[in-house]
SERO-4910 file (N, C-alpha, C, O; in steps of 0.05 Angstrom, whole numbers):
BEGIN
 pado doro    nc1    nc2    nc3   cac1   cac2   cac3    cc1    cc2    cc3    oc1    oc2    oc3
  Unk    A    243    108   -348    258     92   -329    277     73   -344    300     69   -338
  Unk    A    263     60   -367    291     42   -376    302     61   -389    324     52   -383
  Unk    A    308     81   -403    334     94   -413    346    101   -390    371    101   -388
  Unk    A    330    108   -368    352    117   -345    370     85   -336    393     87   -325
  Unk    A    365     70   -339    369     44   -326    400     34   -351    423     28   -344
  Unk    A    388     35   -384    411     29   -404    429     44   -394    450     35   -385
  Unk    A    423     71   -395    442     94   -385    466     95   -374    488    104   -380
  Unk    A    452     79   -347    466     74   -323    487     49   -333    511     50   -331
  Unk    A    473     31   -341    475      3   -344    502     -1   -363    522    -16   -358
  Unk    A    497     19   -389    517     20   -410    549     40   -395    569     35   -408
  Unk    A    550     54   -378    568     68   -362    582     46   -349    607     48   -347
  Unk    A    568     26   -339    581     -4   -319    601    -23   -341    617    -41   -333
  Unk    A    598    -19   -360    614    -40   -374    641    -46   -373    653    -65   -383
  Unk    A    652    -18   -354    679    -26   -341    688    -48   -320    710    -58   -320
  Unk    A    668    -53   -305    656    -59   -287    686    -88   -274    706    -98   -285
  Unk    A    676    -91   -252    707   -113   -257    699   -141   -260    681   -151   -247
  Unk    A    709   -151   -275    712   -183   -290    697   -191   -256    676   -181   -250
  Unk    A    709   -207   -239    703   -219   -221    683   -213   -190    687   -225   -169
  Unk    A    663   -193   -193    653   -191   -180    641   -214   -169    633   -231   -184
  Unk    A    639   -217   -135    645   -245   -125    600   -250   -117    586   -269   -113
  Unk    A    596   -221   -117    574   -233   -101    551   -203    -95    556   -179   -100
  Unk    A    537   -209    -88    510   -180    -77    503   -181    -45    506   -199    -28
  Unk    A    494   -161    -45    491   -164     -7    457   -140    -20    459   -120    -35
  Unk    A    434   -148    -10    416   -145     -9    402   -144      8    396   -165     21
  Unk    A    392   -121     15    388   -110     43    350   -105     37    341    -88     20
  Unk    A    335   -119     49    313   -126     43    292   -116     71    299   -121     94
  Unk    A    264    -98     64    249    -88     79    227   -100     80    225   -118     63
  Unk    A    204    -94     98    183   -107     98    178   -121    127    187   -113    149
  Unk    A    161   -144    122    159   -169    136    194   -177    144    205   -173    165
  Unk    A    201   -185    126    224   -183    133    260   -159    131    273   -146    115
  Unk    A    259   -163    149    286   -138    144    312   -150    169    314   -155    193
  Unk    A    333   -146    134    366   -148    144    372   -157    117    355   -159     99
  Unk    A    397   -162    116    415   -167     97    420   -203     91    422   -222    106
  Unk    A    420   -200     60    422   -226     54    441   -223     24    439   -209      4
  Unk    A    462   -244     36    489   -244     18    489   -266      1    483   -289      8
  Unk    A    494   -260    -20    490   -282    -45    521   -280    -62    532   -259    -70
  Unk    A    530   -312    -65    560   -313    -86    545   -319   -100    526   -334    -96
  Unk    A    552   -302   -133    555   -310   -154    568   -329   -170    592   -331   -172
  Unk    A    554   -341   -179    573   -364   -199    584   -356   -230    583   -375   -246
  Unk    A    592   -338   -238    606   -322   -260    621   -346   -274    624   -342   -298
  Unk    A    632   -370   -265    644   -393   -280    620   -407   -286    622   -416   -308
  Unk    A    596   -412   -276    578   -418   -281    555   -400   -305    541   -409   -323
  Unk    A    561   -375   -295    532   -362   -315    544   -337   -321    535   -318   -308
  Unk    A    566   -332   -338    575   -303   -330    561   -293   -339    548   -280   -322
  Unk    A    551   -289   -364    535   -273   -376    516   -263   -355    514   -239   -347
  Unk    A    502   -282   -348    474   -265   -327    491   -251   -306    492   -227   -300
  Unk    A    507   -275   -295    519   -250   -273    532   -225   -270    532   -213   -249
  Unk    A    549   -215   -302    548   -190   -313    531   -170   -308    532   -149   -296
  Unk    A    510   -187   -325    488   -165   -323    466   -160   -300    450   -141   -298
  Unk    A    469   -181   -286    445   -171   -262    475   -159   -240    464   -151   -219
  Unk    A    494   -156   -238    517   -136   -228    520   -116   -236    528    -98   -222
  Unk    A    515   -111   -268    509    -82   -276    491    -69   -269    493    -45   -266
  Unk    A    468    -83   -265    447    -79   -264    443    -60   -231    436    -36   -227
  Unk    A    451    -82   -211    455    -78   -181    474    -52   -171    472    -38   -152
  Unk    A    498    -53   -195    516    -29   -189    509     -1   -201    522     19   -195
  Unk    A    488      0   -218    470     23   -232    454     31   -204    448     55   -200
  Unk    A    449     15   -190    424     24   -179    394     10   -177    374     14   -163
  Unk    A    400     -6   -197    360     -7   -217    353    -29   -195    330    -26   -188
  Unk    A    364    -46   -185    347    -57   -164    340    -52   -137    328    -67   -122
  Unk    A    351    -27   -132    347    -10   -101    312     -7   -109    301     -6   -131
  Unk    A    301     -5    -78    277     -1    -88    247    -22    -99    223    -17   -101
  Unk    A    265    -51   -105    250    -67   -124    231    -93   -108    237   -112    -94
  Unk    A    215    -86   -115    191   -102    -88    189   -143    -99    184   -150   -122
  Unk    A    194   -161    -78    198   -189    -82    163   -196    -95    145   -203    -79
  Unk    A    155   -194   -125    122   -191   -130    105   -211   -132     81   -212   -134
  Unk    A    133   -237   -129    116   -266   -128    134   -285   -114    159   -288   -116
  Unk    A    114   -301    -98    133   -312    -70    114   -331    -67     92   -324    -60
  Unk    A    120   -358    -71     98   -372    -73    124   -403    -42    145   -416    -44
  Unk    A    101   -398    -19    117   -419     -3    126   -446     -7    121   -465    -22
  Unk    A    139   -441      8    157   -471     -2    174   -473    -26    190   -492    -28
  Unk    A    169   -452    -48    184   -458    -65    204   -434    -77    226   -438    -86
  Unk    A    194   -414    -74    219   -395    -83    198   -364    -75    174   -363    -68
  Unk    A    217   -345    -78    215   -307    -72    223   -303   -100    239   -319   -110
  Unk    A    211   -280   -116    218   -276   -146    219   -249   -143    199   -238   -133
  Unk    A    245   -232   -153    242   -201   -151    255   -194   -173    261   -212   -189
  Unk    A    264   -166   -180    275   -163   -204    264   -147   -225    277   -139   -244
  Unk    A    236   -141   -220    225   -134   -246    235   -104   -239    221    -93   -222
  Unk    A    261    -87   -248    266    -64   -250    248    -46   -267    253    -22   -265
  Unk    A    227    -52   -284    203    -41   -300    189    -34   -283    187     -9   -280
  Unk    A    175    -49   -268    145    -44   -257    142    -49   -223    125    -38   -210
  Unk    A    159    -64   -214    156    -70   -197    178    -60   -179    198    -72   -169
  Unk    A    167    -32   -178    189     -8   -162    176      7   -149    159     22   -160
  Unk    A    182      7   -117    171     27   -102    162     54   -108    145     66    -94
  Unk    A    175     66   -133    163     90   -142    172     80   -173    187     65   -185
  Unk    A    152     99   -178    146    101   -210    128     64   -227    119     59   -249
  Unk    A    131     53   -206    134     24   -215     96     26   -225     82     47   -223
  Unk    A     87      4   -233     56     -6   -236     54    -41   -225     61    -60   -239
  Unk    A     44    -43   -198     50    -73   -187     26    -90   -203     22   -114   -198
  Unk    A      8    -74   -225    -12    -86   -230     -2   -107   -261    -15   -123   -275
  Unk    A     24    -97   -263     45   -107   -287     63   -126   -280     74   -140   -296
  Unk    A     69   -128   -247     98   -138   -244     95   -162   -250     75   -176   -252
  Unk    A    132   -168   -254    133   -195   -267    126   -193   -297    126   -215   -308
  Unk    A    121   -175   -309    121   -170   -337    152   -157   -354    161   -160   -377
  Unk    A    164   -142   -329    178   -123   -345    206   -134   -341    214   -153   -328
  Unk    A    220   -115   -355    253   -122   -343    273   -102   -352    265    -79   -346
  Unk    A    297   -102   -363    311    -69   -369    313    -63   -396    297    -72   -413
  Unk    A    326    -53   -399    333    -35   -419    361    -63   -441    363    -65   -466
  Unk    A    375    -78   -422    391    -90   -431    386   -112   -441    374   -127   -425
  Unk    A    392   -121   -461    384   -144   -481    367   -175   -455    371   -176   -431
  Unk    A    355   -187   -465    358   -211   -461    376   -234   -459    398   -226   -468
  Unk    A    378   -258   -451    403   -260   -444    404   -302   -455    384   -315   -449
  Unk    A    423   -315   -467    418   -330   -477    415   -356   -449    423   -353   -426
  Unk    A    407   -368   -454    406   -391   -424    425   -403   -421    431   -416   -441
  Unk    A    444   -407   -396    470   -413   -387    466   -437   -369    479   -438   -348
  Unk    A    447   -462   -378    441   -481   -359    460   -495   -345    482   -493   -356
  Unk    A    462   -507   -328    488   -525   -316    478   -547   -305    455   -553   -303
  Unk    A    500   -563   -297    482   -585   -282    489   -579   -258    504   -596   -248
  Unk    A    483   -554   -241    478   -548   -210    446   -546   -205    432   -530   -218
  Unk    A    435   -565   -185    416   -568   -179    406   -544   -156    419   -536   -137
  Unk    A    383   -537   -161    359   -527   -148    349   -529   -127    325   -535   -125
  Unk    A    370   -524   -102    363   -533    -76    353   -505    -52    346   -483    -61
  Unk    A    353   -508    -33    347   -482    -21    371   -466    -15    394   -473     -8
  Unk    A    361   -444    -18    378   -416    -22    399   -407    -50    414   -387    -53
  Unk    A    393   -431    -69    399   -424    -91    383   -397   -105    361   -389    -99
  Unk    A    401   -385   -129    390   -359   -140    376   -369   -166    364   -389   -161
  Unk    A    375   -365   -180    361   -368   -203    347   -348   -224    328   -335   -215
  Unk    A    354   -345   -251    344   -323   -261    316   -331   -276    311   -348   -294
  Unk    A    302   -316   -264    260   -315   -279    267   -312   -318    288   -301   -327
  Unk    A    250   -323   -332    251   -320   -361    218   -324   -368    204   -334   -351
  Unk    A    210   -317   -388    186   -337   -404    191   -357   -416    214   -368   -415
  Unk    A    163   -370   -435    176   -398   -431    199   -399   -455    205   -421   -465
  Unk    A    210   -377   -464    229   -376   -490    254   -376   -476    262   -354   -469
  Unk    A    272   -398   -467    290   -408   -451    313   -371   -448    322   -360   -429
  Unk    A    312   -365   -473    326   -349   -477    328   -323   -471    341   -304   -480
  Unk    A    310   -327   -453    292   -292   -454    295   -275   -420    281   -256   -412
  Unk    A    314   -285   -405    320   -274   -381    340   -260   -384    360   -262   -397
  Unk    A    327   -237   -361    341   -201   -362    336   -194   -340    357   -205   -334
  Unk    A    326   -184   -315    328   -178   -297    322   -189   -273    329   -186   -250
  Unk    A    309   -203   -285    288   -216   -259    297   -237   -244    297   -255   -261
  Unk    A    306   -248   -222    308   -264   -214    299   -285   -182    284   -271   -167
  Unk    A    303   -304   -175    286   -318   -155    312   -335   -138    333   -344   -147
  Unk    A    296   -336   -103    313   -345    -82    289   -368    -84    266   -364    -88
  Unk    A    305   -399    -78    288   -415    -74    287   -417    -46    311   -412    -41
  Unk    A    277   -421    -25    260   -436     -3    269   -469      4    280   -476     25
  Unk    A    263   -485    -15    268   -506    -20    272   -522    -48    267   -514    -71
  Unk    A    282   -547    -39    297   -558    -64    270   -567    -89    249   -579    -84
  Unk    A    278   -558   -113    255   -549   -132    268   -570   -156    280   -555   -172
  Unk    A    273   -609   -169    290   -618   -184    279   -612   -203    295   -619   -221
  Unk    A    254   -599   -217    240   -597   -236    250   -565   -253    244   -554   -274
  Unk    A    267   -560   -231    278   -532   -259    305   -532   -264    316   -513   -276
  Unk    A    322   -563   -249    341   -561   -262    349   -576   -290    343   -598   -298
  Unk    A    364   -555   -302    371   -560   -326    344   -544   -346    341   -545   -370
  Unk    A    329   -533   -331    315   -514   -343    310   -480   -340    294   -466   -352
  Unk    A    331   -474   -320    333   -448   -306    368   -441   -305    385   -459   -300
  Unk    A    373   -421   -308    404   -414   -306    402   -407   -272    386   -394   -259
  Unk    A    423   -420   -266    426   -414   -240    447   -403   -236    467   -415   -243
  Unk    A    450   -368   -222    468   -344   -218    491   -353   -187    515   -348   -184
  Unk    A    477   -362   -174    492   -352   -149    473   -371   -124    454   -386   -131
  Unk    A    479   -370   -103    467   -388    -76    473   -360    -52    492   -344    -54
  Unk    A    453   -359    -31    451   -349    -18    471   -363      3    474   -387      2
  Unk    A    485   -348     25    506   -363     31    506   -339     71    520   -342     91
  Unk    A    488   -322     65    488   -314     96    454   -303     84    442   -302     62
  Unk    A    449   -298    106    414   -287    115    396   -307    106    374   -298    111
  Unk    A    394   -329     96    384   -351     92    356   -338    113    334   -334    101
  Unk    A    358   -334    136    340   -331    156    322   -311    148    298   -312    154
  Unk    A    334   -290    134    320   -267    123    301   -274    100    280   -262    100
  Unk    A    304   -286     87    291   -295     60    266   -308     71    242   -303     65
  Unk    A    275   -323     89    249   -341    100    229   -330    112    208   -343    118
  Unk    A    235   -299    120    218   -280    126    206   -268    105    192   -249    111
  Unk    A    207   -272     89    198   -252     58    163   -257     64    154   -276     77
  Unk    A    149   -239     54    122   -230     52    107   -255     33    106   -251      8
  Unk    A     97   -279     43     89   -297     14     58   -297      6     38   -299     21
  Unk    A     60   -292    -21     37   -287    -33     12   -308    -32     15   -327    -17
  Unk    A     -9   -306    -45    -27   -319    -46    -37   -330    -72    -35   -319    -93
  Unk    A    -49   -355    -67    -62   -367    -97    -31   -387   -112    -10   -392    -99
  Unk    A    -37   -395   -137    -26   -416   -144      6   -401   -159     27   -413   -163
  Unk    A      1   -377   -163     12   -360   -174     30   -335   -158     44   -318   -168
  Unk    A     24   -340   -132     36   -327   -113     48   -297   -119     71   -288   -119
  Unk    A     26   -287   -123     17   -265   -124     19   -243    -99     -2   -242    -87
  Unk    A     35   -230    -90     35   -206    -57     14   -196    -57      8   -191    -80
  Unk    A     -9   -187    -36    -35   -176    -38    -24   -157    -14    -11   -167      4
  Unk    A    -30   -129    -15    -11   -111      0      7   -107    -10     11   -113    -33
  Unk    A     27    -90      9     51    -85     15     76   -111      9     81   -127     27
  Unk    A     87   -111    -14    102   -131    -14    128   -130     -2    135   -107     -4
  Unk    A    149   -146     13    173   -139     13    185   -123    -10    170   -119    -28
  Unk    A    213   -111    -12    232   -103    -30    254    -97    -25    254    -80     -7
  Unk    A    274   -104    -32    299    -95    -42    307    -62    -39    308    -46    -57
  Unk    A    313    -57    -12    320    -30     -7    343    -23    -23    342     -4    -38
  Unk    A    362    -36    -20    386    -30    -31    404    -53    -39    405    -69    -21
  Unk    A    423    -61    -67    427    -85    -71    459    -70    -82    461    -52    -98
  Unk    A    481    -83    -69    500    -75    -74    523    -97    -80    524   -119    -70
  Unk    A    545    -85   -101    556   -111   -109    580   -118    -91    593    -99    -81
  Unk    A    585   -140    -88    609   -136    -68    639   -158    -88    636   -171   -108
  Unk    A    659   -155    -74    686   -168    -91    696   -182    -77    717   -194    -85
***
């Protein structure tokens, strides 16, 4: 799966400078479409690559694996946490084929319906994964690159499937990411 994903991924590099945004069409508990602008003056780098990423394909399919209320939905792991082929007993471990990505912090704060890209705690280390917050979270700003703000389906998100425990973990059927497409 990740050579199919570089594959794809390395073919996008034409890709156009200003892609404005994703429309993510989400199943489950909750289902409809939820539109997100990117901040590319803000984070281009990530927003590059999670647009390459979205225009390959690799996030169709990709189940939301930690959703902890009140504070954010986390999806992304194109490794493991895929309706087929995936292992949910991994997710949140994996990510693509395409480098890691250096941290693009700003001083835009962490409020609800902001995007946000998932990392370990090596600031530098986010690649696919990323998180819709719920509500305003001041403790990760200036510690999280923030991609983009959700800006329609707000309503949809708040439907997302939320996990259990401190770690917000999905037990079942998690929501996912049917189809994530880039828009201009």
């Amino acid at each position: 799966m990740r050579k199919l994903i570089a594959i794809a991924a390395a073919g996008l590099l034409a890709l156009p400078a200003h892609a404005t945004g994703l429309d993510i069409e989400i199943a489950g508990e909750a289902n409809g479409t939820v539109h997100v602008d990117l901040f590319e003056d803000v984070a281009p780098e990530h927003v590059k690559q999670i647009t390459q990423l979205a225009a390959s394909g690799a996030y169709d399919g990709v189940y939301f694996h930690r959703v902890i209320d009140q504070f954010m939905a986390q999806t992304g792991d194109v490794e493991f946490a895929r309706t087929e082929g995936g292992d949910m007993r991994r997710a949140g471990m994996g990510g693509s084929e395409l480098p890691d990505l250096k941290a693009e912090f700003s001083d835009r704060p962490f409020e609800r319906g902001v995007v946000g890209m998932a990392r370990s705690q090596d600031p530098n280390s986010a690649n696919s994964q990323f998180f819709i917050m719920f509500g305003p979270s001041p403790q990760l700003n200036g510690q999280y690159t923030v991609v983009g703000e959700v800006t329609e389906g707000m309503d949809v998100v708040d439907r997302i499937k939320r996990g259990e425990g401190q770690n917000g973990a999905v037990i079942g059927e998690p929501d996912r990411m049917v189809k994530v497409t880039v828009t201009e």
